[in-house]
C-alpha positions in Angstrom: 7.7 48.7 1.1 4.3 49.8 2.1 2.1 49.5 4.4 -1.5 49.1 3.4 -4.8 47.0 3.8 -6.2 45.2 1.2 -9.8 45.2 0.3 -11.5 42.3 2.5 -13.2 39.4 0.1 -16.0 37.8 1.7 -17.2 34.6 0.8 -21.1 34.0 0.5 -22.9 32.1 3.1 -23.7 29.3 0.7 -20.5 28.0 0.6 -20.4 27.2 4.5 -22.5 24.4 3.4 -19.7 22.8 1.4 -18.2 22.1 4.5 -18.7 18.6 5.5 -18.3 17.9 8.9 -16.9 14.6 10.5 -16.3 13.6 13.9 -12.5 14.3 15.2 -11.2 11.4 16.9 -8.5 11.9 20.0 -4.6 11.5 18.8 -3.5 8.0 20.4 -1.1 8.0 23.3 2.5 7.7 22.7 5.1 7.9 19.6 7.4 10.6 18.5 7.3 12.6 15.6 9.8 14.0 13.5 10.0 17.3 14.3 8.0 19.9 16.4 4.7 20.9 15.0 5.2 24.5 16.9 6.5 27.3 14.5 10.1 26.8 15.1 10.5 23.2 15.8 11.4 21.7 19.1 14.4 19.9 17.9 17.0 22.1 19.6 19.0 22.5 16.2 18.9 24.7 13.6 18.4 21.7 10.7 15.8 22.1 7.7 14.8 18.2 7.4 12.0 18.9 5.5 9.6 20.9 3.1 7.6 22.5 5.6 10.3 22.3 8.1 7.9 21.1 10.7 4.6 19.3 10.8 2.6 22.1 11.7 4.0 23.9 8.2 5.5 26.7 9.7 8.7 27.2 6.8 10.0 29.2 10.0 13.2 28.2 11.5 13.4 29.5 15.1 16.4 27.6 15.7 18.8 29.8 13.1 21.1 32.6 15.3 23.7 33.3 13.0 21.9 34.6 9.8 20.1 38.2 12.1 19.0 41.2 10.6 22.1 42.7 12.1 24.1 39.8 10.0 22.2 39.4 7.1 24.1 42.3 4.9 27.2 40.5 4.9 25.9 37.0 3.7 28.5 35.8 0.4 28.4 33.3 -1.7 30.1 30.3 -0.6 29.7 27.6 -3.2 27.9 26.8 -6.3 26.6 23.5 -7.6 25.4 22.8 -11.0 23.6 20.4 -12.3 23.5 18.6 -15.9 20.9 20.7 -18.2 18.2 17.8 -18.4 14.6 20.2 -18.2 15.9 23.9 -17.7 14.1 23.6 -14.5 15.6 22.7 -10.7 12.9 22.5 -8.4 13.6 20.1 -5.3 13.7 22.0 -2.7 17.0 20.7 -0.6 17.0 19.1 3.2 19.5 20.0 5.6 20.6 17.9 8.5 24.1 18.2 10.5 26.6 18.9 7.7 24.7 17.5 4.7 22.6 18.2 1.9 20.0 16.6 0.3 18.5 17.2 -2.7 17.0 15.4 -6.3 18.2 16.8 -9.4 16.8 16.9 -12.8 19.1 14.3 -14.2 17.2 11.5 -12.6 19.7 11.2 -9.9 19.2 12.1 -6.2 22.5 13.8 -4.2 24.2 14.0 -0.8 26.5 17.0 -0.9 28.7 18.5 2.1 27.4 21.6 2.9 30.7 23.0 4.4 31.9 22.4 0.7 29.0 21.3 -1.7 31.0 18.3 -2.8 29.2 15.0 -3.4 29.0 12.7 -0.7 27.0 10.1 -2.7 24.4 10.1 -5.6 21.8 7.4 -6.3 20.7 6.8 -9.9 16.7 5.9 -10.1 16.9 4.6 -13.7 17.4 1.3 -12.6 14.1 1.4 -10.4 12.1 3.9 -12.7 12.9 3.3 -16.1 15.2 4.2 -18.2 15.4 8.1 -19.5 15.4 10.3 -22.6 18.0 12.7 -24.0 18.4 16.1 -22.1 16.9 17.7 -25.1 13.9 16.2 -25.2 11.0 18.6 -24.1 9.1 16.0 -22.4 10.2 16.1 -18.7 8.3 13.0 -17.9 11.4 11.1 -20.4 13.6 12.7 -18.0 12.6 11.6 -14.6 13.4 14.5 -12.7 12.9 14.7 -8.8 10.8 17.9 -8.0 9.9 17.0 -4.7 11.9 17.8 -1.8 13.1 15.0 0.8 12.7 14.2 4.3 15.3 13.0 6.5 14.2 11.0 9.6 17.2 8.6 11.4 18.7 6.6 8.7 16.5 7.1 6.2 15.7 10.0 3.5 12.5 10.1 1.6 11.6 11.2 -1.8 9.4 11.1 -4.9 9.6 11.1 -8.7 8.1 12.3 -11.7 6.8 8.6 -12.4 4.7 8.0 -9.4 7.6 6.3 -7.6 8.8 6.3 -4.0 11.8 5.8 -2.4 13.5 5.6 1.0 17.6 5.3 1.0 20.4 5.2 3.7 21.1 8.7 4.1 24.9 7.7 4.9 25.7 5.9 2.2 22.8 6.3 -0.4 21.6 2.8 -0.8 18.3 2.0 -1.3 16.3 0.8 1.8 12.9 0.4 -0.4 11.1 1.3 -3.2 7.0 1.7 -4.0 5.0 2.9 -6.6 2.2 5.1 -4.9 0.4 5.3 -8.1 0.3 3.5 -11.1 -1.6 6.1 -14.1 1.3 6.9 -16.8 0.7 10.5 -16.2 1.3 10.4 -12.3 4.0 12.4 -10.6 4.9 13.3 -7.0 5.5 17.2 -6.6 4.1 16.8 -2.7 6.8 16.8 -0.3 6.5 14.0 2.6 5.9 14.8 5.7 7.5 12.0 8.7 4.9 11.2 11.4 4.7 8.4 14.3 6.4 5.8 11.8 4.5 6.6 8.7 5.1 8.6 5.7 2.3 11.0 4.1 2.7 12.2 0.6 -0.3 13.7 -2.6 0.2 12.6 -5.8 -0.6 14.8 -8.6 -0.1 14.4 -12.5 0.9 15.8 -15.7 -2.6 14.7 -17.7 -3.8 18.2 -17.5 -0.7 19.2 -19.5 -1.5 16.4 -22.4 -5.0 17.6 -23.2 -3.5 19.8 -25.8 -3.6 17.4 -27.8 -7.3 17.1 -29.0 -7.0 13.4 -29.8 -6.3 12.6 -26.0 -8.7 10.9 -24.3 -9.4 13.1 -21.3 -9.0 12.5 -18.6 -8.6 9.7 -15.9 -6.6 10.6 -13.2 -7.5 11.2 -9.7 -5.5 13.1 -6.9 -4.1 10.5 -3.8 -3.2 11.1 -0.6 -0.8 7.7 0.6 0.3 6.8 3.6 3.0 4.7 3.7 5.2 2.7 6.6 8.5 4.1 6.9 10.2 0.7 7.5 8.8 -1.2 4.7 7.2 1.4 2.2 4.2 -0.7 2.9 1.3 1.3 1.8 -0.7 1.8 5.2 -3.9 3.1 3.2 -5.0 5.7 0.2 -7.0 8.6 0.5 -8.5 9.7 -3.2 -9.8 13.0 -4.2 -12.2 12.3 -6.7 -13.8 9.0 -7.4 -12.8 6.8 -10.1 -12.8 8.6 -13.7 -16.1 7.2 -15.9 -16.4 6.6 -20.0 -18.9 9.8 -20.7 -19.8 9.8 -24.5 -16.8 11.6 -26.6 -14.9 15.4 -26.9 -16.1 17.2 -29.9 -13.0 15.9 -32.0 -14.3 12.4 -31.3 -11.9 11.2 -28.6 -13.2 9.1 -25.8 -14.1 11.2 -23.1 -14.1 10.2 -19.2 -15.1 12.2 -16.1 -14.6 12.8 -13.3 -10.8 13.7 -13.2 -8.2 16.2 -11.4 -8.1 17.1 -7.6 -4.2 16.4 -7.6 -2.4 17.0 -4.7 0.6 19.6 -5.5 1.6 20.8 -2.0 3.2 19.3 0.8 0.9 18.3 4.2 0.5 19.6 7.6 0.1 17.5 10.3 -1.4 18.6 13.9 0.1 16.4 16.5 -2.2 17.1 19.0 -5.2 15.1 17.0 -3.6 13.2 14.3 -5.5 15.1 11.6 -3.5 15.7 8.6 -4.5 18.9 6.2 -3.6 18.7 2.5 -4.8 20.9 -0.3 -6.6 19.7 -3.8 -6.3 20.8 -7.7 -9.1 21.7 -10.2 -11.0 19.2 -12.2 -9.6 18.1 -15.6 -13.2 16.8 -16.8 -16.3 16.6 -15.0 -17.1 18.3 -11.9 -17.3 15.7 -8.8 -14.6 14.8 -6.3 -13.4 17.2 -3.6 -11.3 19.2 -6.2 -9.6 22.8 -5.1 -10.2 21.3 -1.7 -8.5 21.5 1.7 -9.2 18.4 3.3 -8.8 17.2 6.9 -7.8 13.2 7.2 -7.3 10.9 10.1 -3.7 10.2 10.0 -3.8 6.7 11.3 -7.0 5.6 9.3 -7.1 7.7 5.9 -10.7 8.8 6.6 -12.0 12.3 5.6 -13.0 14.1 8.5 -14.1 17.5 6.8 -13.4 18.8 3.9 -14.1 22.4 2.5 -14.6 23.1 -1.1 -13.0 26.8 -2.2 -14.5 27.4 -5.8 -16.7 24.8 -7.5 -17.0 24.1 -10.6 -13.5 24.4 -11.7 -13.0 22.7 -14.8 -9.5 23.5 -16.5 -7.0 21.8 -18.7 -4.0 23.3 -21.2 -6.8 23.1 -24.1 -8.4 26.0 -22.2 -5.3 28.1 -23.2 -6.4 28.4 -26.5 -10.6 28.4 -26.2 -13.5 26.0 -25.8 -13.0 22.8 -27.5 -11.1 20.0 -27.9 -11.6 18.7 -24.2 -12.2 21.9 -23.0 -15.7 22.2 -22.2 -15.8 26.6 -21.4 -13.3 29.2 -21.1 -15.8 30.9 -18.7 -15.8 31.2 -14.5 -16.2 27.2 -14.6 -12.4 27.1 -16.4 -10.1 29.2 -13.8 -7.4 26.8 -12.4 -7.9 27.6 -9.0 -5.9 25.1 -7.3 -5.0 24.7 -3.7 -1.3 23.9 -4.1 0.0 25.8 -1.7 0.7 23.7 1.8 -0.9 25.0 4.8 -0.2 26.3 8.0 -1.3 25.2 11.3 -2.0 28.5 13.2 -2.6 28.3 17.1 -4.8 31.2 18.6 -5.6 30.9 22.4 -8.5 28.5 22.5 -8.1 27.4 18.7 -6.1 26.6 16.2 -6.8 27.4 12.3 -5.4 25.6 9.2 -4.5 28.5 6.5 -2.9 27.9 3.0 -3.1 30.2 0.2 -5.0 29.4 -3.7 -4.3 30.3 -7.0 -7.7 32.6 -6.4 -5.0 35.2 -4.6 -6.9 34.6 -1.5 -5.3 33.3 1.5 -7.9 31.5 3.7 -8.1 31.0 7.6 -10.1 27.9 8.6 -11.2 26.6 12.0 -8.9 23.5 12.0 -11.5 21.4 14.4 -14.7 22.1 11.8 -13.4 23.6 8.5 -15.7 26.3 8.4 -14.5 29.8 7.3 -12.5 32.1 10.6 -11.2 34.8 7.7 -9.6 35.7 4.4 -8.4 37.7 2.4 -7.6 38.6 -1.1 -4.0 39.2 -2.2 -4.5 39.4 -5.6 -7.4 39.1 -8.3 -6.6 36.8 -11.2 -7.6 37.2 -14.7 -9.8 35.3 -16.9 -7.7 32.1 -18.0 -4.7 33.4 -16.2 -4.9 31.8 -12.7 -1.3 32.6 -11.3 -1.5 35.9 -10.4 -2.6 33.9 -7.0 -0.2 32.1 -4.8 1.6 29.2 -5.7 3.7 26.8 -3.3 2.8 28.2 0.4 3.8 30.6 3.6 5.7 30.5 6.6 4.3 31.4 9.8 6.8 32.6 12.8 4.2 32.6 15.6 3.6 36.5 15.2 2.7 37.2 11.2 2.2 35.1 8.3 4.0 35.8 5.6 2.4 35.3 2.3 3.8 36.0 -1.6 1.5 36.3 -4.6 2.9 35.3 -8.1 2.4 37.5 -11.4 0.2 39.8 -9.5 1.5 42.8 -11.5 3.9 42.7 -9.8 4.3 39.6 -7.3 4.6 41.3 -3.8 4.8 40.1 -0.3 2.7 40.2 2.4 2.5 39.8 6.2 -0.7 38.8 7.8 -2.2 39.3 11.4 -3.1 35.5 12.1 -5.8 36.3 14.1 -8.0 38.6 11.8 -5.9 38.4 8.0 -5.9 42.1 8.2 -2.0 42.8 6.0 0.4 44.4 8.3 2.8 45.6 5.8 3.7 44.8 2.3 6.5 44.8 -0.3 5.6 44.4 -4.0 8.8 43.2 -6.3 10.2 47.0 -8.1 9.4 47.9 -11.3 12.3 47.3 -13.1 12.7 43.6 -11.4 12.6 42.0 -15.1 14.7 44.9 -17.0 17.7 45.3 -14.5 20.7 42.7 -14.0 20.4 39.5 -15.5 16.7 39.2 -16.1 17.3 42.1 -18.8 19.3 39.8 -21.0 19.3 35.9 -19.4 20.9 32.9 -20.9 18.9 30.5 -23.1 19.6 26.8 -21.7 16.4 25.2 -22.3 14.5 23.9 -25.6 14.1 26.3 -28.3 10.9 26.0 -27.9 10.9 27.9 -24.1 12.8 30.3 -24.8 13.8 32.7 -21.3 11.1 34.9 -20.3 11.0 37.4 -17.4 7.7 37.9 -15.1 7.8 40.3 -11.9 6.6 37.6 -9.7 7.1 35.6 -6.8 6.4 31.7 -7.7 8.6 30.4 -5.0 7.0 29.5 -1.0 8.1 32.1 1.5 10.3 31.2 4.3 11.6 32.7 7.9 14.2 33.0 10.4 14.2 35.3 13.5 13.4 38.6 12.3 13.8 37.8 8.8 11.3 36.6 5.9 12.8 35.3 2.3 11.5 34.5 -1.0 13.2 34.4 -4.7 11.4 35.9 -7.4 10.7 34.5 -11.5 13.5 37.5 -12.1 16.1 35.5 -10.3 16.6 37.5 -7.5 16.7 36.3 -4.0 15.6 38.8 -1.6 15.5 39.0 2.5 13.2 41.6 4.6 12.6 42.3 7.6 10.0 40.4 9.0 8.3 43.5 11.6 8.4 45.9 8.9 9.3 44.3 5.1 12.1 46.4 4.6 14.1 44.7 1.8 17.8 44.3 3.9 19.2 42.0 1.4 19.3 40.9 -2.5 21.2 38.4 -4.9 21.1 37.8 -8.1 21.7 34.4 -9.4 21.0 34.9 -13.4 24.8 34.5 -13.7 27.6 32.2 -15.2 28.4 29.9 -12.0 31.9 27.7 -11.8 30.1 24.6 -9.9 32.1 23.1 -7.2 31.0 19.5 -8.9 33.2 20.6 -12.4 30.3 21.9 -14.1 29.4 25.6 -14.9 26.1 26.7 -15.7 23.7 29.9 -15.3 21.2 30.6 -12.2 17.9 31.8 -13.2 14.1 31.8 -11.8 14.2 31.2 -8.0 12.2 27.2 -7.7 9.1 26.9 -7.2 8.1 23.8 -6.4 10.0 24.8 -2.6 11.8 28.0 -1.3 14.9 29.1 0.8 16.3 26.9 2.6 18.2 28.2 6.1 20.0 25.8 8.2 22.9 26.2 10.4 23.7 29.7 9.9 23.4 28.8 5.6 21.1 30.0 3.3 20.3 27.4 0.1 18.3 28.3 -3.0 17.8 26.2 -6.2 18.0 28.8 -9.2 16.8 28.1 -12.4 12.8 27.6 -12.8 10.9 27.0 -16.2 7.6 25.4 -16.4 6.1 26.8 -19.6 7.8 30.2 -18.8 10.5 31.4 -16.6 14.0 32.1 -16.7 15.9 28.3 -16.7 19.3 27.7 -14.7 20.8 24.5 -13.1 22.1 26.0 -9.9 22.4 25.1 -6.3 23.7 27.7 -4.2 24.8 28.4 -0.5 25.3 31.7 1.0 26.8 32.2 4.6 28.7 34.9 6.5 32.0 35.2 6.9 33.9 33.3 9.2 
């Protein structure tokens, strides 16, 4: 651990301009939501019912009083669940409420397991709904159908996306499916956003896997733009659509002499973050795939009950990046220059309230973890984590942060290494840090892991921390790409606990598999005195598992 304060990265006035400015209309009397918005929750329980935990994005829960930093040392595994090897990667981040579990798998399946026991309560099979699936040994996830998103429970119902642009709501006591809609309807669409529950509706990004299938030079890139949908939580009714970028146009050909259409990109990875108090939902944006128009690495501020933009503020521009950047200008990459970075804003934001203002902050794939006035959009602070390389963008942060109403926490990925930071909310200067140790890739399992995926992605160890960082009273936990979980103190980052789940687990399901990278895609889940990790990451690199596992104290 050290304490230190990272160089201060100031953006130049120009980009204030980007911010466009829309009226904020007043939050309509009456309704409910799901859960609190303040950091913590005001549900009285210690639950974990969805991504963000609440609608103000917090990842903190204030609720949890078993799992202390006088009671962390002694947490044990208490049961393993393992999942059929379909993609080498597990990456739905789970939902807790009372005594069960819900989580998608990469099997096309979505699970209720007990928590006291992890056994399987019920399972629901989405090949019926959407589509039928290749063999597990296929290297095309999209055959697959995995769910990467993570659910949200509210009453009867649990919520969930797949890797096909398909939505679902099911009867969270039995499993059966209430209703079913497809939120978009490109062939490369998937959902990776996690919904969030608000007044009746359901809000959820869509992003896509196009900018993966540009490697091929014959594709005709690219035509997909980022959503935001809002759907009605009875009916799956789709209430309206918010898109990123405008509709993709033919533009003349790529120099191999495929069709070539702009503008494209502005996916929405992350999960949103609603504030109750004016209905504005916050949501990040991706880069472009082609062209350079749309609101793309974006945060964007949208009525909730009408879909319209009421500000939005545009990070880096132009960002123009696709897999064919990999390996060099061409094909229908148009530069491998500071137009090509991949500087998304997948991370899901936090809603930060300061007396007499609140501020939305997220973090980007830039490494720089921005602070905006919620009401306007315009810049409050920032500051930079980590500096990325030239065509290798993830040395920023990933997935998100968890605020506990006195720090923000904050985990950059390969930053040489990852490391984790804590954040004063109302200036960004870094109250402590704790980069990942030296030997994270060469000790325990990470120094010799099992291969469970294609032949093609083979195991491979990075010193990073891909996962979004969560919190408890006193306590702040992430899982790094080495297959550790680790838990610090959250006044000082002392590490007070570590696992490592690049193992050989027994599941209690009848299967045994290994643990591996810690998911991104989500983090640690702690509800009811349990702590819940999905092990077993690989997207392009990473160490793949097909674990589930719950840790707890002794009784």
């Amino acid at each position: 651990m050290q304490s230190s304060k990272t160089q201060r990265w100031r953006r130049p006035g120009r980009l204030a301009a980007a911010v466009v400015a829309v009226s904020a209309l007043l939050l309509p009397a009456g309704g409910t939501a799901a859960q609190g918005s303040e950091p913590g929750g005001r549900s009285g329980h210690a639950d974990w019912s969805s991504w963000q935990h609440d609608l103000s994005g917090s990842r903190y829960n204030g609720q949890e009083r078993r799992i202390t930093p006088a009671t962390v040392g002694k947490l044990k595994l208490k049961w393993s669940y393992i999942f059929q090897n379909y993609t080498a990667t597990v990456s739905s981040q789970p939902a807790v409420v009372g005594d069960t579990l819900y989580v998608g798998g990469p099997d096309s399946r979505f699970y209720a397991l007990d928590t006291r026991t992890g056994g399987t309560r019920w399972s629901f099979d989405l090949r019926p709904y959407g589509g039928p699936v290749g063999a597990p040994e296929s290297t095309d996830d999209a055959q697959k159908n995995p769910v990467r998103d993570g659910a949200a429970v509210h009453g009867r119902s649990v919520y969930f996306g797949d890797y096909r642009g398909n939505f679902y709501a099911l009867d969270r006591f039995t499993g059966q499916l209430r209703w079913t809609t497809k939120i978009d309807t490109h062939p490369a669409a998937i959902v990776t956003s996690s919904p969030a529950f608000y007044r009746g509706r359901l809000y959820v990004g869509v992003s896509s896997r196009e900018w993966a299938m540009t490697g091929d030079d014959k594709y005709p890139c690219c035509t997909f733009g980022g959503k935001v949908v809002s759907l009605d939580a009875a009916t799956g009714r789709i209430a309206w659509t918010y898109r990123t970028v405008p509709p993709a146009q033919p533009a003349g050909t790529w120099p191999s002499g495929a069709p070539r259409y702009e503008s494209s990109g502005g996916g929405v990875w992350g999960s949103p973050a609603i504030d109750e108090r004016t209905g504005t939902l916050y949501v990040g944006t991706g880069q472009n795939y082609s062209g350079t128009g749309g609101h793309s690495d974006s945060m964007l501020a949208i009525d909730a009950f009408t879909g319209r933009l009421r500000w939005a503020n545009q990070l880096t521009h132009p960002d123009t990046w696709n897999l064919r950047c990999f390996f060099g200008p061409g094909g229908s990459c148009p530069s491998v220059d500071a137009t090509s970075l991949d500087y998304d804003v997948s991370a899901s934001p936090n809603l930060i309230r300061l007396p007499g203002r609140t501020l939305v902050g997220f973090g980007q794939k830039s490494g720089v973890y921005h602070a905006l006035d919620a009401a306007t959009g315009r810049i409050v602070w920032e500051e930079q984590l980590s500096v990325p390389a030239v065509n290798q963008p993830w040395r920023g942060i990933e997935w998100g942060s968890s605020y506990d109403g006195h720090r923000i926490y904050v985990a950059t990925w390969r930053a040489q290494p990852g490391t984790l930071f804590a954040l004063d909310p109302a200036t960004g200067d870094v109250l402590w840090n704790s980069p990942l140790p030296a030997d994270a890739c060469s000790t325990g399992g990470a120094a010799n892991p099992i291969p469970i995926g294609p032949p093609a992605n083979p195991p491979s160890c990075i010193a990073g921390i891909n996962t979004a960082a969560s919190s408890t009273p006193g306590l702040v936990y992430v899982g790094g790409d080495d297959g550790k979980v680790r838990i610090y103190a959250s006044a000082t980052g002392q590490l007070l606990w570590q696992y490592d789940t690049v193992r050989m687990f027994d599941g209690v399901n009848g299967l045994s598999g290994p643990g591996g990278s810690i998911a991104g895609n989500g983090g640690a889940v702690i509800a009811n005195g349990t702590l819940y990790v999905k092990a077993g990451y690989q997207v392009g690199i990473g160490i793949g598992g097909q674990a589930l596992l719950a840790f707890s104290l002794p009784d």
